[in-house]
Every structure is written in structure tokens, then in C-alpha cells.
RODO-2510 file (C-alpha; in nm, 4 decimals, decimal comma):
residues 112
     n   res          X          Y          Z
     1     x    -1,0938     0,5960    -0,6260
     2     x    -0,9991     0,2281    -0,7070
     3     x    -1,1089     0,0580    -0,4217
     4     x    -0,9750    -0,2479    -0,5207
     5     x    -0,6144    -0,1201    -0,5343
     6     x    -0,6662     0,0235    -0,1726
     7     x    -0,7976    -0,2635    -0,0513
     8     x    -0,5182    -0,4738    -0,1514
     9     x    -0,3023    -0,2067    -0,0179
    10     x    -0,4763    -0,2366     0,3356
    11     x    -0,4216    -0,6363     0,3170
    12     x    -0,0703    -0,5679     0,2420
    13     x    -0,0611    -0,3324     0,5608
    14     x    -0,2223    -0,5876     0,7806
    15     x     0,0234    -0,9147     0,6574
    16     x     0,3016    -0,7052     0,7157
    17     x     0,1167    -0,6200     1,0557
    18     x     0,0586    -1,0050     1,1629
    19     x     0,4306    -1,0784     1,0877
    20     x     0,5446    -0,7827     1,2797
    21     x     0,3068    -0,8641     1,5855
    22     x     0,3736    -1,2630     1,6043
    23     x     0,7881    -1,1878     1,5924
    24     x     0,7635    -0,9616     1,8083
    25     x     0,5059    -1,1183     2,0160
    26     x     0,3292    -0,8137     2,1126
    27     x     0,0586    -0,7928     2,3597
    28     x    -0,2936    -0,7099     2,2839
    29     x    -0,3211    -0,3450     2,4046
    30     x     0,0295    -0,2516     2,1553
    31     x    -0,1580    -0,4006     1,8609
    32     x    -0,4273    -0,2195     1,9301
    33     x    -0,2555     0,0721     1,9387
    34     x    -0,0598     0,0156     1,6638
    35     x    -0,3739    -0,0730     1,4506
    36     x    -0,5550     0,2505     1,6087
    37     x    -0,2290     0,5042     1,4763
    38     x    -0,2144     0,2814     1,1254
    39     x    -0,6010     0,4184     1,1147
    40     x    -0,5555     0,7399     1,1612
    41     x    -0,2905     0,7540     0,9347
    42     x    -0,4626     0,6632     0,6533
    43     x    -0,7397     0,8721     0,7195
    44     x    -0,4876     1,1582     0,7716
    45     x    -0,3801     1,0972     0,4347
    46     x    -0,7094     1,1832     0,2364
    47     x    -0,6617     1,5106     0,3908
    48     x    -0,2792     1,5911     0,2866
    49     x    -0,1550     1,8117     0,0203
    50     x     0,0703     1,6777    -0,2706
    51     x     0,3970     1,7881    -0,0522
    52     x     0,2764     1,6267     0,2939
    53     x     0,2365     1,3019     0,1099
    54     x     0,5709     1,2935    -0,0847
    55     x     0,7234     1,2901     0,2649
    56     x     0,4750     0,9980     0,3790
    57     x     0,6020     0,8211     0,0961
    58     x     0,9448     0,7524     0,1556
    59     x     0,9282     0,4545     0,4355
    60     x     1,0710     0,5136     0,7581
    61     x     1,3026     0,3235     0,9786
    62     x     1,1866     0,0348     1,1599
    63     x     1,1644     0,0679     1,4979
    64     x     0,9650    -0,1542     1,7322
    65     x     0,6979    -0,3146     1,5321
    66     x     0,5984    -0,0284     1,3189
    67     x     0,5999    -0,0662     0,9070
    68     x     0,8725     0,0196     0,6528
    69     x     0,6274    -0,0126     0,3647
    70     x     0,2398    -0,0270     0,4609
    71     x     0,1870     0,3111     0,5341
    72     x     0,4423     0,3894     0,2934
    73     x     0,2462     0,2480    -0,0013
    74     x    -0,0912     0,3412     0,0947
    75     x     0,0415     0,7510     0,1026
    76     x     0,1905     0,6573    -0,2591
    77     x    -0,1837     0,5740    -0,3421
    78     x    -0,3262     0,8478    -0,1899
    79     x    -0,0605     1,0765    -0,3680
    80     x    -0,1186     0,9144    -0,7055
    81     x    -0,4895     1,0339    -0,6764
    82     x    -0,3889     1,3577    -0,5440
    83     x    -0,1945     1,4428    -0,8256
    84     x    -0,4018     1,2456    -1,0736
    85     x    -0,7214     1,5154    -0,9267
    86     x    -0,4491     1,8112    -1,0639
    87     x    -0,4426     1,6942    -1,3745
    88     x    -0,8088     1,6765    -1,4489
    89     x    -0,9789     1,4013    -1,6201
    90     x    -0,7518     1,2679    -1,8653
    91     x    -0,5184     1,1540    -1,5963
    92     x    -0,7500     0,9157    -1,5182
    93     x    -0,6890     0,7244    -1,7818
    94     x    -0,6809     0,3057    -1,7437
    95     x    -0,4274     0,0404    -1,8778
    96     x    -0,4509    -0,3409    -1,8906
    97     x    -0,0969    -0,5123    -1,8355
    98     x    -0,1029    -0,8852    -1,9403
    99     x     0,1895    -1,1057    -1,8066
   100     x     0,3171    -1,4106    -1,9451
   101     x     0,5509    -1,6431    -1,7388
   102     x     0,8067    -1,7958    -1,9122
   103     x     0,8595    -2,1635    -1,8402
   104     x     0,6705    -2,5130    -1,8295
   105     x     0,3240    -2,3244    -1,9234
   106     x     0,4727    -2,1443    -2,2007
   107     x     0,6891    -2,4594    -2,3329
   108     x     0,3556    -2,6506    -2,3351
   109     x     0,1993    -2,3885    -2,5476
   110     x     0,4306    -2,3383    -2,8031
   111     x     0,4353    -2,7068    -2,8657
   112     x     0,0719    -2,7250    -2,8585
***
């Protein structure tokens, strides 16, 4: 798998985590019970069929200080790999997206 899609995935998880926690100024032992189910999750998810995780991947309602989107996205990963292992090898497939922001760098350039 693309561990460096995952991993931004998990640093997504845990900003959205931080926020959640200093708002809501939880104490210790519910963040680390919150971090303990968020861990479990995810590992859950290597384990689920297609179906299981199309039902991960729509994000829940927030209630207390658990995530609309975290686990949310990391299922979509997990279900992107799922489905990409159905489809054999040539779903594997890479592309490279290049951006260009338009603005003072691009003004610059075209008058360079």
C-alpha cells in the first residue's frame, strides 16, 4: 500500500483529534480512549469486505469529540485498495497531477 498516503491520512486524523480534544477540553483518560477506539478502527478496517467499508465511508454525526472525517477518509483508503486488489494488477496503475496556481507566481513567469 502507499504508505505515504496513509500516513498523511493518520496526521489528518490526529489534527482533527488535537482540535477536537483542546475545544472540548477533554481529560486525559477520554483521549486515551478515544485514541485507543480510533486504533482499533483502523486496524478493523484491513480486515473489512468491500460492503463493510462503503458504510465506514460515509462520516457520521458528531457527537462528543468523535470525527466526521478521519475515520471516514482512512476507510475510503482502505476501500480504494480493497477494490483496487479486485481488479488485479492493472488497477494499480499511478498518475502524476501537476498544479499551477494562478496569480503573482504565474504573472511573474509569463513576463519573465
Amino acid at each position: 500500500p502507499d504508505s505515504q498516503t496513509l500516513n498523511h491520512l493518520l496526521m489528518l486524523l490526529f489534527e482533527e483529534r488535537r482540535i477536537e480534544f483542546l475545544q472540548s477540553q477533554a481529560d486525559v483518560s477520554e483521549v486515551i480512549a478515544t485514541l485507543a477506539e480510533d486504533f482499533d478502527a483502523v486496524a478493523g478496517f484491513k480486515g473489512m469486505s468491500e460492503g463493510q467499508l462503503e458504510a465506514e465511508v460515509q462520516p457520521p454525526p458528531l457527537t462528543g469529540i468523535r470525527s466526521r472525517y478521519g475515520l471516514s477518509g482512512l476507510a475510503q483508503y482502505y476501500l480504494g485498495l480493497t477494490k483496487a486488489a479486485a481488479l488485479g494488477p492493472s488497477a494499480l496503475t499511478r498518475a502524476l497531477v501537476f498544479a499551477m496556481s494562478f496569480g503573482g507566481g504565474h504573472k511573474s513567469a509569463a513576463s519573465a
